[in-house]
N, C-alpha and C positions, 0 to 999 in steps of 0.2 A: 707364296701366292702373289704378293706384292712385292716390287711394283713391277712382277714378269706380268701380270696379266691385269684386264678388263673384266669385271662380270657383267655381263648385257643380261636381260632375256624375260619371260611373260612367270606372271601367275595365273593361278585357278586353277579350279576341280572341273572335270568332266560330270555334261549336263546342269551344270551349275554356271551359264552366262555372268549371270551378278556376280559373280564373286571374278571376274577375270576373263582374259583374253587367252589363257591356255585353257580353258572350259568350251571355247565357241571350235566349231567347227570340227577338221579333222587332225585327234592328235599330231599325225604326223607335219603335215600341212602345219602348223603352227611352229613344232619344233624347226622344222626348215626354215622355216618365218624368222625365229629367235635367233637364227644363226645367220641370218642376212641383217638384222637388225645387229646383231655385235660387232659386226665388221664396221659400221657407220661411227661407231665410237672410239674405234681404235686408239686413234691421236698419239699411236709412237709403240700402243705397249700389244701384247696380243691377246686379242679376242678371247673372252673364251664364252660359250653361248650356256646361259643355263636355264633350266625348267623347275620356277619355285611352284610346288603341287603341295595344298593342301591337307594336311595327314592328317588330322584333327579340328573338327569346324566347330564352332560356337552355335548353339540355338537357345531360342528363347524360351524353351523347355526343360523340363531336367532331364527325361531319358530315365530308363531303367535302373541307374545307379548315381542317380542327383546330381552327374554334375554336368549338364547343360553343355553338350561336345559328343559331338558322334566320331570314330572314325573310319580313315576311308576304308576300305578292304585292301589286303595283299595286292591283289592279283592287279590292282588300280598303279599300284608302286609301282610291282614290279615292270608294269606295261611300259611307265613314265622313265623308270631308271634306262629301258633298255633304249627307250626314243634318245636320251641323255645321251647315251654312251653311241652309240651310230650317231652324233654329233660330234661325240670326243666334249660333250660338255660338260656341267655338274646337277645334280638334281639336290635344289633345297626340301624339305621337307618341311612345312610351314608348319605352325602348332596356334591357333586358335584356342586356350585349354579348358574356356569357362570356370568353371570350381572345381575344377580338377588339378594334381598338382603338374608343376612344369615340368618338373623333373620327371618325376612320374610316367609323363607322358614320350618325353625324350627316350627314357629307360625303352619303354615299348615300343620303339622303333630300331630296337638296338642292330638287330638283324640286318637292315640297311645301311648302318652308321657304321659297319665294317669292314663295307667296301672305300676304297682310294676316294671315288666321286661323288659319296654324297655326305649333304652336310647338314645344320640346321637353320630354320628362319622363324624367330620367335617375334608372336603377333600380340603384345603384353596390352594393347587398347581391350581387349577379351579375355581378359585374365579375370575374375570376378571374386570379390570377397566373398564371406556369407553374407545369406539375405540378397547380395546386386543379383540382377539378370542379365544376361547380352540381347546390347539392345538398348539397355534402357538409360546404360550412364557408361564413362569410361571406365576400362580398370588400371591394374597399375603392376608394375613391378618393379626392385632395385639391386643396384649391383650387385650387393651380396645373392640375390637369386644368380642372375646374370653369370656372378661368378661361378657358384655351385655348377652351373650346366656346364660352362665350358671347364670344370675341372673334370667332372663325367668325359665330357667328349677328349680331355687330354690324356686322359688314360685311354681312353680306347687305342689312338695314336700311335702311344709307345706301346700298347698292350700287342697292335697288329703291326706294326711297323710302316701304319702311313702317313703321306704326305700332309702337309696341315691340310686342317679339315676346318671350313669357314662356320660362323655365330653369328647370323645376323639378327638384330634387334627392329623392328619398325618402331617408328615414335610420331604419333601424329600432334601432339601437344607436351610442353614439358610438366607436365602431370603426371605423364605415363609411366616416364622412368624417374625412379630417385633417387637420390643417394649416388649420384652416380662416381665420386669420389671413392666410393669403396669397390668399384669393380676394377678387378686385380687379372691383366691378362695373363695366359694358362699357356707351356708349351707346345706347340704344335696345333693349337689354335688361333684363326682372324679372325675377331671381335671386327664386326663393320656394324653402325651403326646408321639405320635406315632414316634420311628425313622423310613423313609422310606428309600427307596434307593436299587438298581439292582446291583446284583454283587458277587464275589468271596468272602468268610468267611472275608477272608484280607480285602477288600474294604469293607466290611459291617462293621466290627471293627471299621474302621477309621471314616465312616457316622457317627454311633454312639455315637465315643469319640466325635464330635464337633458339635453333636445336644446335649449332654447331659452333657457336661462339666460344663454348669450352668444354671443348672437347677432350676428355681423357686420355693421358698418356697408352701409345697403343692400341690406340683406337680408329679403324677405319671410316671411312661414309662410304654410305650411298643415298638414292637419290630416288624417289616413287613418281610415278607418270601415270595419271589416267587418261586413257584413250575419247574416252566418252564422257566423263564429270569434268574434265579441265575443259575442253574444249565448248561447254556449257556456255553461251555467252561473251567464250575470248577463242584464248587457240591453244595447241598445242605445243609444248617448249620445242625447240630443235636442238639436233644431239649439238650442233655448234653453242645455242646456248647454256645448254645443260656443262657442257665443258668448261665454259667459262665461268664457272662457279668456283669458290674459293672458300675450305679445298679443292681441288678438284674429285669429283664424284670416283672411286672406284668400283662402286657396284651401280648398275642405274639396272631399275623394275619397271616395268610394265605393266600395267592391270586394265 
């Protein structure tokens, strides 16, 4: 996957605006969106446009079986995978898990996870011990989970015979992830590692230097964008600035 290509492209759930820029409007219309948006970032390597959708949302509820995480319906994927694929791009499958387990969750999506283009995007800010709720405090996860999924996913891999299949991590604080010393990358998996975080080009620099200052052998970045919370006050980074980051971003999101 690296460094043949770029991941550009939008999050969110349909009907669900708050949570992202691939929830507003029309799916397709966006998808096309994501694919003009990847080309802006190119800078040498090639595009490739993807659609991180939601598969598992956090609420501040428990739900029928306590743990606080709906997920989305098939037919929601399936709709998403096939907008993915008439791009030729990848569909993450984002996991929100609340008290639910991660794996857990990854496992139940296995169905998807065996095709060539899609991958995972684990949202560990919503991970929730017993007792936390989402919503009310961060949660956490560390490499040893980290690792766990992508050995899941690196079996799958060899088990179907595809291409690496990308792991992304969001990290909005280094609270989030720990340990991150013991995450041990997996064959035929990209461990990218998301800096998240709200705020002016300034404040988004600073996120960035102290999630990515040491960074784990084998370890990718990317890079979160809010269209509407950054622009709060200041503005929005350009793909020229976002580039100029060091490392340079190989996955950069949208929300």
């Amino acid at each position: 996957m690296f460094p043949r290509y770029r991941l550009v492209g939008f999050c969110g759930l349909p009907g669900a605006a708050a949570l992202g820029r691939l929830g507003t409007g029309d799916p397709g219309k966006r998808a096309a969106e994501a694919e003009k948006v990847a080309h802006s970032y190119a800078a040498g390597r090639e595009p490739l446009p993807v659609l991180e959708l939601l598969a598992a949302v956090a609420n501040a509820t428990a739900g029928p079986d306590g743990a606080y995480r709906s997920r989305t319906p098939s037919a929601t994927i399936r709709r998403f995978h096939h907008l993915a694929r008439d791009r030729r791009g990848l569909l993450l499958l984002n996991i929100q898990p609340g008290r639910a387990s991660v794996l857990d969750e990854v496992k139940a999506l296995r169905e998807w996870l065996v095709h060539p283009d899609v991958g995972i995007a684990l949202d560990p800010e919503w991970e929730m011990g017993s007792g936390q709720v989402p919503g009310d405090t961060y949660g956490h996860t560390d490499g040893r989970e980290l690792t766990k999924v992508a050995r899941y996913l690196s079996g799958l891999v060899e088990a179907h015979d595809l291409p690496q299949k990308p792991l992304v991590f969001h990290q909005v604080a280094p609270s989030v992830v720990g340990d991150e010393s013991a995450l041990r990358p997996q064959p035929g998996v990209a461990l990218i590692k998301s800096a998240d975080g709200i705020g002016s080009p300034g404040m988004k620099r600073g996120t960035w230097r102290r999630l990515v200052s040491d960074l784990p052998d084998g370890v990718h970045t990317g890079f979160k964008l809010f269209y509407e919370e950054d622009a709060e006050g200041s503005r929005l980074m350009t793909p020229k600035e976002v580039l100029a980051l060091r490392p340079q971003p190989e996955y950069v999101m949208y929300e």
